[in-house]
N, C-alpha and C positions, 0 to 999 in steps of 0.2 A: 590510412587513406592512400589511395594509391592513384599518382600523378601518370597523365599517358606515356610521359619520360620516362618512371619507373617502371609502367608494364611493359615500355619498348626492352628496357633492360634486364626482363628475368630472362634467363636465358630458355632456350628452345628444350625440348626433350630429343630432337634429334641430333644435338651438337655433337662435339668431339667434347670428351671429359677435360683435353685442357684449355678448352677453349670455355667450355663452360665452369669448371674452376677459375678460369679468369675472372672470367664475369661475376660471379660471385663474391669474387675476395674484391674486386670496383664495387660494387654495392654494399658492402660490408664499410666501405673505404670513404665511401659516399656518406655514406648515413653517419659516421662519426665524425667526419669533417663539417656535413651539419650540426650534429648535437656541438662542435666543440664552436664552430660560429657561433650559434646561437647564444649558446652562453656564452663566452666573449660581446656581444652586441648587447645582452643585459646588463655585463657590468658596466658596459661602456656608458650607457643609458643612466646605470646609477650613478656611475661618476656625474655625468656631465650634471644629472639634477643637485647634486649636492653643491656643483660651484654655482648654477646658476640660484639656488635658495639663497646663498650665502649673501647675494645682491639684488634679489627680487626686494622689490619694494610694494606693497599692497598700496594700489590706490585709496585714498579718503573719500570720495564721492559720494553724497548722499541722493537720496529723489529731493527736488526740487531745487539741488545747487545750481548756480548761475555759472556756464563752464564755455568756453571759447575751443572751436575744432579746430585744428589743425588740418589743412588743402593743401593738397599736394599739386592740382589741377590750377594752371593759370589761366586768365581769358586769352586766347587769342590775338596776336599781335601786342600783346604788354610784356615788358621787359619783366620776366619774371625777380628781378634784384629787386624790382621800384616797387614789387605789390607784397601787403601784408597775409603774410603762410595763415593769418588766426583769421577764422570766420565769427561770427556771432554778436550778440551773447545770445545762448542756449541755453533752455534751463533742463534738468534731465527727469523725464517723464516717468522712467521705470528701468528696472535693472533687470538686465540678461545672464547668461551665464559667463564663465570665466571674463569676470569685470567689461561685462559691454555692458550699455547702456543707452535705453530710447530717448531719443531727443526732440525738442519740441521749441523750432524759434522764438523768440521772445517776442518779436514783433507784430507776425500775426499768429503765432499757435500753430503754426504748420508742423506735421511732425517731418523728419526726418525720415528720408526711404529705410534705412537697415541702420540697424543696431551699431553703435562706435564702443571699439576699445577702449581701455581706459588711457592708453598711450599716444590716443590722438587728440585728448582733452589737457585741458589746466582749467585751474581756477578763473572765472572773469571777477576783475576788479575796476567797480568803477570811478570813472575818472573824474568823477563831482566828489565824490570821497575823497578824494587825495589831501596830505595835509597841506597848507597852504605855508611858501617860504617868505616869512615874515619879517624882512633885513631892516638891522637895528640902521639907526640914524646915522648919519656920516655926521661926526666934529667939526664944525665951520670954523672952530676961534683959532684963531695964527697963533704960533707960539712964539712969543716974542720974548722968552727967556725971562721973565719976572716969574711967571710959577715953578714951583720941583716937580718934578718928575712924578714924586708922591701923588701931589693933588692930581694931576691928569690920571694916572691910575685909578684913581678913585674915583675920577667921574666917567669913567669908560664902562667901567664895572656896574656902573648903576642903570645903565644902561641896558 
């Protein structure tokens, strides 16, 4: 296939021979300085995929997980430090290719305009699940040096 750059460059039938020798050994010069990019760009290409494999992590996302998006977009006049980057919860309607995913609010079922990466989601966990921190009794009795050491241990413990 021949580019209009290349047919500017075959050369004329009426040139001077070393003017059209020139030209020919440029085209010659041309076209291996392509073949030899080109393949340099493919290895370059495999390298880079091999280190990035090496730290690709595959998303766990299933349909109908509970997943919080990540917004990049602040309202207007809010200090973007004081607002929270997660939207949602979302739960994920159906899967796309190279890990997107359709999403569909929890609240009312609105779906989501376009398909979300897997990199702009996490998991949502919710906050009535959380365990609850259950702190042991504070010891009221003054220690007025009639018990050992012993016995206090042992009532702490039971605790």
């Amino acid at each position: 296939m021949n580019l209009p750059f290349d047919t500017s460059l075959i050369p004329k039938d009426g040139m001077n021979k070393d003017a059209k020798s020139h030209v020919t050994d440029l085209l010659s010069h041309l076209k291996l300085t392509q073949k030899i990019a080109s393949k340099n760009i493919k290895e370059a290409q495999e390298r880079q995929k091999k280190q990035h494999d090496k730290k690709a992590i595959t998303p766990n996302f299933n349909t109908g997980d509970l997943v919080l998006l990540h917004t990049t977009r602040m309202p207007v006049g809010l200090s973007p430090k004081l607002q929270c980057p997660w939207d949602g919860p979302y739960y994920i309607a159906a899967t796309g290719p190279n890990y997107s995913f359709k999403l569909r609010k929890c609240s009312d079922h609105k779906e989501h305009e376009a398909n979300v990466n897997a990199k702009r989601l996490k998991h949502y966990k919710d906050p009535n699940n959380r365990p609850s921190l259950e702190t042991s009794p504070v010891n009221t009795q003054i220690d007025d040096g009639n018990q050992s050491t012993d016995a206090l241990n042992e009532e702490n413990q039971s605790y």
